[in-house]
C-alpha positions in Angstrom: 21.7 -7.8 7.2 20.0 -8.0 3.9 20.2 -4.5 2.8 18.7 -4.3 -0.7 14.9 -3.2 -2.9 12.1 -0.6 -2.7 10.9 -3.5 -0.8 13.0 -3.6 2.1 12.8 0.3 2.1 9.0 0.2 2.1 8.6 -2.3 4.9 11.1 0.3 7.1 9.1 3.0 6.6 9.3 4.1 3.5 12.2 6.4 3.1 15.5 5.6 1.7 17.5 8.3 2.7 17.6 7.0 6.2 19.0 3.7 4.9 22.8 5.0 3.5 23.6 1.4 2.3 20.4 0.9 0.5 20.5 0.6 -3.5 17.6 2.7 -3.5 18.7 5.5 -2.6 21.1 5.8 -5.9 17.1 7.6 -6.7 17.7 10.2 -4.2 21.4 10.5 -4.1 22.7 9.5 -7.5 26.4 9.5 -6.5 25.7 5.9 -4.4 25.6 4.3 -7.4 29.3 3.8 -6.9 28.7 1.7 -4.2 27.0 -1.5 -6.5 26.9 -3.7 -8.8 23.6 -5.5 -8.6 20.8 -7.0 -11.2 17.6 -6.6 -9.9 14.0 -6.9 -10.4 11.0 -5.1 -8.5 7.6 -5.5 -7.9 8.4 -9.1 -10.1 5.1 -10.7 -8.7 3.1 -7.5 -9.8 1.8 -5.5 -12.8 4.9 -3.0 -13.3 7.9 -5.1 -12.7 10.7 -2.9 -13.1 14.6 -3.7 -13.8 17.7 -2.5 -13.1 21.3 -3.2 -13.8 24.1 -1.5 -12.7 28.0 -3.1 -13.0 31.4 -1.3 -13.5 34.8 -1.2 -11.7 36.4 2.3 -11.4 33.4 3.6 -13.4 30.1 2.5 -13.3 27.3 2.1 -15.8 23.2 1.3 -15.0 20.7 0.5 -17.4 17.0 1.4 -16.1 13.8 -1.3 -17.5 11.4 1.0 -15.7 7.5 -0.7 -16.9 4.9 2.0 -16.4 7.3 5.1 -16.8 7.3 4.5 -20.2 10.9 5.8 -21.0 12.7 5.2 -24.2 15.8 5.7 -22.4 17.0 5.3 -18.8 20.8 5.4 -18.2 22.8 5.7 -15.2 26.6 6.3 -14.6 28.8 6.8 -12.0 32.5 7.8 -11.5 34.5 8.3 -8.0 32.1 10.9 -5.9 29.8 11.6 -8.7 26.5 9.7 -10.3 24.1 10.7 -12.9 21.1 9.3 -14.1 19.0 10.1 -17.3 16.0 9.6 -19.0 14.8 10.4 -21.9 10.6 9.2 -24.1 9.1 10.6 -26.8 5.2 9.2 -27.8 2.9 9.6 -30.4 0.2 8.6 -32.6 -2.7 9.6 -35.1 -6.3 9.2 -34.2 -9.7 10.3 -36.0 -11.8 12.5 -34.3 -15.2 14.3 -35.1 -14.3 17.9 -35.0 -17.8 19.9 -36.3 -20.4 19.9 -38.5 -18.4 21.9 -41.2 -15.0 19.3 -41.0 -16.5 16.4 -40.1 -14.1 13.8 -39.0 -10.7 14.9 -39.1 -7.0 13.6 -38.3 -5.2 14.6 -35.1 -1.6 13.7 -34.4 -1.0 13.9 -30.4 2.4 13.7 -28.7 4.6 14.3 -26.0 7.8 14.4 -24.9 9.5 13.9 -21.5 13.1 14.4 -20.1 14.5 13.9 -17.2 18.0 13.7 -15.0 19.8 14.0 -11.6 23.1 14.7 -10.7 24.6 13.4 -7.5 28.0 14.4 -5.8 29.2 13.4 -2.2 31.3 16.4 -0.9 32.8 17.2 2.8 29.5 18.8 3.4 27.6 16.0 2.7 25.3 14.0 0.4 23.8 15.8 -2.2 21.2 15.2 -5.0 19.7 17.7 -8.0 17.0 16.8 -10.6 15.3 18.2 -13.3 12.0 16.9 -14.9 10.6 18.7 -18.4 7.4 17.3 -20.0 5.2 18.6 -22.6 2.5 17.4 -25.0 0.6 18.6 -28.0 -3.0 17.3 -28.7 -3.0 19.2 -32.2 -6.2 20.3 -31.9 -5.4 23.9 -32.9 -5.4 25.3 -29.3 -2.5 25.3 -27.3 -4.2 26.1 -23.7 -5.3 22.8 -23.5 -1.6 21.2 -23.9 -0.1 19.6 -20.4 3.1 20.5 -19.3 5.6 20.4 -16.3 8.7 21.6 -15.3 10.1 19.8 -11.1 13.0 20.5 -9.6 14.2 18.5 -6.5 16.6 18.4 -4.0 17.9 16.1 -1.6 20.6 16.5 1.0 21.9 14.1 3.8 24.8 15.2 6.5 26.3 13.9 9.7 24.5 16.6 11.9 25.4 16.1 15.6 22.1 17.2 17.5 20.5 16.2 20.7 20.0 12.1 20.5 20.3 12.3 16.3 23.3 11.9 14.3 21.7 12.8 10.9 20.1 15.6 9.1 17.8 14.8 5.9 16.4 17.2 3.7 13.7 16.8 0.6 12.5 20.1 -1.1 10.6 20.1 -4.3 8.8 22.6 -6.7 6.5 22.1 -9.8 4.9 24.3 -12.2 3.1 23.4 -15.4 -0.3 22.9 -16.8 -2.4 19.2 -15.4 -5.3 17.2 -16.3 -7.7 17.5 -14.0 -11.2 15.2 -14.0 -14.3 16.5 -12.0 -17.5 14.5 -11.6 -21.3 16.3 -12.1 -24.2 13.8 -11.3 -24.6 12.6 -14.6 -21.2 12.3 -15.8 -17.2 13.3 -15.6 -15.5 15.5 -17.4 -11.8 17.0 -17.8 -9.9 20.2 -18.1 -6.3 21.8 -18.1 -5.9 23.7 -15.3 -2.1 25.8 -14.5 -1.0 24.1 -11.7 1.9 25.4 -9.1 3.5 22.8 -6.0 6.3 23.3 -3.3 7.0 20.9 -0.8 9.9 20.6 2.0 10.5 18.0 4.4 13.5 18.3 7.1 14.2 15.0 9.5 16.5 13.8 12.0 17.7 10.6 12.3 20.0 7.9 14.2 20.3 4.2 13.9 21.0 2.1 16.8 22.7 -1.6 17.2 20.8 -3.5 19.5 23.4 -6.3 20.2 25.0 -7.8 17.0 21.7 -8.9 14.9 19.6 -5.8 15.4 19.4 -2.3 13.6 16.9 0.2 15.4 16.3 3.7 13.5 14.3 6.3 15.1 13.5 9.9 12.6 11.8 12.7 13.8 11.1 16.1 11.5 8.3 18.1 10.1 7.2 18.8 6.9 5.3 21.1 4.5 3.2 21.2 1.2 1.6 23.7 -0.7 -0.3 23.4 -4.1 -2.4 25.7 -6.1 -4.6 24.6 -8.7 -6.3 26.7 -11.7 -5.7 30.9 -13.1 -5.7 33.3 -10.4 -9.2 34.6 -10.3 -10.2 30.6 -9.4 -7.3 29.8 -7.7 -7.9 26.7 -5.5 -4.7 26.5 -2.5 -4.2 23.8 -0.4 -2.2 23.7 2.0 -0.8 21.3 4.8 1.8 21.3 7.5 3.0 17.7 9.7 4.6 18.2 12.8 5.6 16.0 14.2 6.2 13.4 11.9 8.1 9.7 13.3 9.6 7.0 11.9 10.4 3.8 14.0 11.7 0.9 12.3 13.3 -2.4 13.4 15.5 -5.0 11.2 17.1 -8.2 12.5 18.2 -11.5 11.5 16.4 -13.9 12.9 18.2 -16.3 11.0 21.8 -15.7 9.0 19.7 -16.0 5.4 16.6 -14.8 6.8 15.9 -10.8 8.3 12.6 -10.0 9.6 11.5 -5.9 9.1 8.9 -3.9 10.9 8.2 -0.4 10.2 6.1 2.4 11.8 4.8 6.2 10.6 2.9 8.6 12.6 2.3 11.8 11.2 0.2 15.3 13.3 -1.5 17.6 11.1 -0.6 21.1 12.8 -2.3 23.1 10.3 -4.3 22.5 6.9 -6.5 25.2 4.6 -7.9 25.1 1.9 -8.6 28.7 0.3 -10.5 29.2 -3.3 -9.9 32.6 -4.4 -12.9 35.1 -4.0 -14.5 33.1 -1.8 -14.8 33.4 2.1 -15.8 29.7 2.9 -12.4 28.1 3.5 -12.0 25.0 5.0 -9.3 24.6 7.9 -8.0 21.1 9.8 -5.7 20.1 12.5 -4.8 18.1 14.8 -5.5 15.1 12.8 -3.1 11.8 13.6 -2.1 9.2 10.9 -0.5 6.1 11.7 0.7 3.5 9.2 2.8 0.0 9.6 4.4 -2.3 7.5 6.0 -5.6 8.0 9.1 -7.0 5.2 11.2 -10.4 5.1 14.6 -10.4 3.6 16.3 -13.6 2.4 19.2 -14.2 1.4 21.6 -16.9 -0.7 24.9 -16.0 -1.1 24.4 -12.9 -3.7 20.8 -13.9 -4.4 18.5 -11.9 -2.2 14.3 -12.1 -2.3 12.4 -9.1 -0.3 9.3 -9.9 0.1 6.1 -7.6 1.8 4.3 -9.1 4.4 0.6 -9.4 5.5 0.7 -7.4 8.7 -1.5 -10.0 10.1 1.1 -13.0 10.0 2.5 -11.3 13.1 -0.6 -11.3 15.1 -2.0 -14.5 13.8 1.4 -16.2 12.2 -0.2 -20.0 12.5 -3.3 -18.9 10.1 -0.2 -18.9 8.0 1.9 -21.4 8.3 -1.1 -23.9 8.7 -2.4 -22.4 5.0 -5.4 -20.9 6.3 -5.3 -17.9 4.4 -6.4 -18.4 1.4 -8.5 -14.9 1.2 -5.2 -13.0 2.8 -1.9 -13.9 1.2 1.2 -13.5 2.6 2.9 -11.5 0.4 1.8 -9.6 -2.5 4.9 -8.1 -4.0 8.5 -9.3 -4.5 12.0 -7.9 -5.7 14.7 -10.2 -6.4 18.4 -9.2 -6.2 21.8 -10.0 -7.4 24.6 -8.4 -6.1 28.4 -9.4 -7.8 
């Protein structure tokens, strides 16, 4: 198998922690990043390609490129059962803005500053992962109300958990507190504001893989999961909140060729219960029973340690000679691609 990218992980359904050998999930469960050396480059066809390079023998060392995340500093490293990753920006700038009638135009200096790491160990209990993200900003304007911050914390655990037809236990939890941007539309035009902002979120999932003869990897996950977030001061408070159960993940990998590995992934989420409550006010808004279904289609290949992931047009399995005859010029075949060396 080609096992490697966000790419291959997105075309099998979009989570990394049911794929152990993945490099992705040294994001989720820092302490894998003993397990590679690779150089490799996501999302190259797109607008935020993003690099990473990890080597090392007893210890290993990573160096992040991450595009849009805008870090100064992005640092990885890795030593028998424990990883850590680290990042680290600072921004800033002047800019001239009209103030009033008394100060006319005057000079503001915004900035921010944003840090962030995870620790990783893999113990007798399991897999587990801890971050921390910090973020503030200062638009110098005198009032500090207005200035965005955040504080997250995540967790991430993975364990052998004998349990019915499953072999697997996952389990996400995250929480976030801090103050947001948020933009509103009137009819004539949009504004913004700062609202506090409060999020806690939990997802819990079993999973198995299967070998279907010696070419095929089945993986079937089943859990549930759970997100609440509250938006503005308490005597506006705006709470939203949603609970999935059941929520599936089938996914299928196989080489159909020994450089070539075709993917197919499946999600289907049930909304048991949604609200959405605004403080003082008695006309909340409840859902369920709502069904969301979602599929994704990858191919892996593979030259000695060169791999390419690409993501496929869904439709080249229901209609693959459009394709191959170059019929298709309004529905490409691929729109993004990683590319991967592994040493």
């Amino acid at each position: 198998m080609i096992v490697a990218s966000d790419l291959r992980i997105e075309s099998l359904g979009g989570n990394a922690g049911f794929w152990p050998e993945d490099d992705q999930n040294i994001m989720m469960f820092p302490s894998t990043i003993n397990e590679f050396n690779l150089a490799q480059i996501q999302d190259a066809s797109g607008e935020n390609p993003y690099a990473t390079f990890i080597f090392g023998d007893n210890a290993k060392y990573g160096f992040m490129l991450d595009g849009n995340g805008d870090n100064v500093l992005n640092l990885a490293y890795g030593t028998g059962d424990l990883g850590l990753l680290f990042g680290f920006d600072m921004d800033g700038n002047n800019e001239w803005v009209y103030s009033d009638a008394s100060d006319g135009v005057v000079e503001r200096k915004p900035s921010s500053m944003a840090l962030n790491a995870m620790v990783g160990l893999n113990s007798g209990f399991g897999e587990v992962g801890l971050g921390v993200n910090f973020m503030s900003a200062d638009n110098d304007n005198g009032n500090s109300d207005d200035d965005a911050s955040l504080l997250a914390l995540g967790l991430n655990l993975r364990r052998e958990q004998s349990l019915w037809v499953f072999s697997h236990l996952l389990v996400s939890a995250n929480f976030s507190s801090g103050k947001i941007e948020q933009i509103y539309e009137t009819d004539y035009d949009l504004y913004t504001t700062m609202e506090d902002m409060s999020s806690l979120s939990l997802e819990a999932s079993l999973f198995r893989h299967w070998d279907l003869g010696t070419e095929t990897d089945l993986l079937f996950a089943t859990g549930l999961g759970f997100g609440s977030t509250e938006l503005g001061p308490d005597s506006v408070k705006v709470t939203q909140t949603n609970i999935v159960v059941p929520n599936y993940t089938l996914a299928v990998e196989t080489n159909v060729r020994e450089w070539a590995t075709l993917r197919v992934g499946v999600n289907n989420s049930h909304l048991l219960s949604g609200t959405l409550e605004a403080e003082g006010s008695d006309q909340n808004m409840t859902a369920m029973g709502s069904t969301e279904t979602n599929y994704s289609v990858g191919l892996g290949l593979e030259y000695e340690g060169f791999k390419l992931d690409l993501d496929l047009n869904p439709e080249f399995l229901t209609n693959p000679v459009h394709y191959i005859t170059g019929n298709n010029s309004n529905s490409g075949l691929a729109t993004k691609a990683t590319v991967t060396f592994t040493f």
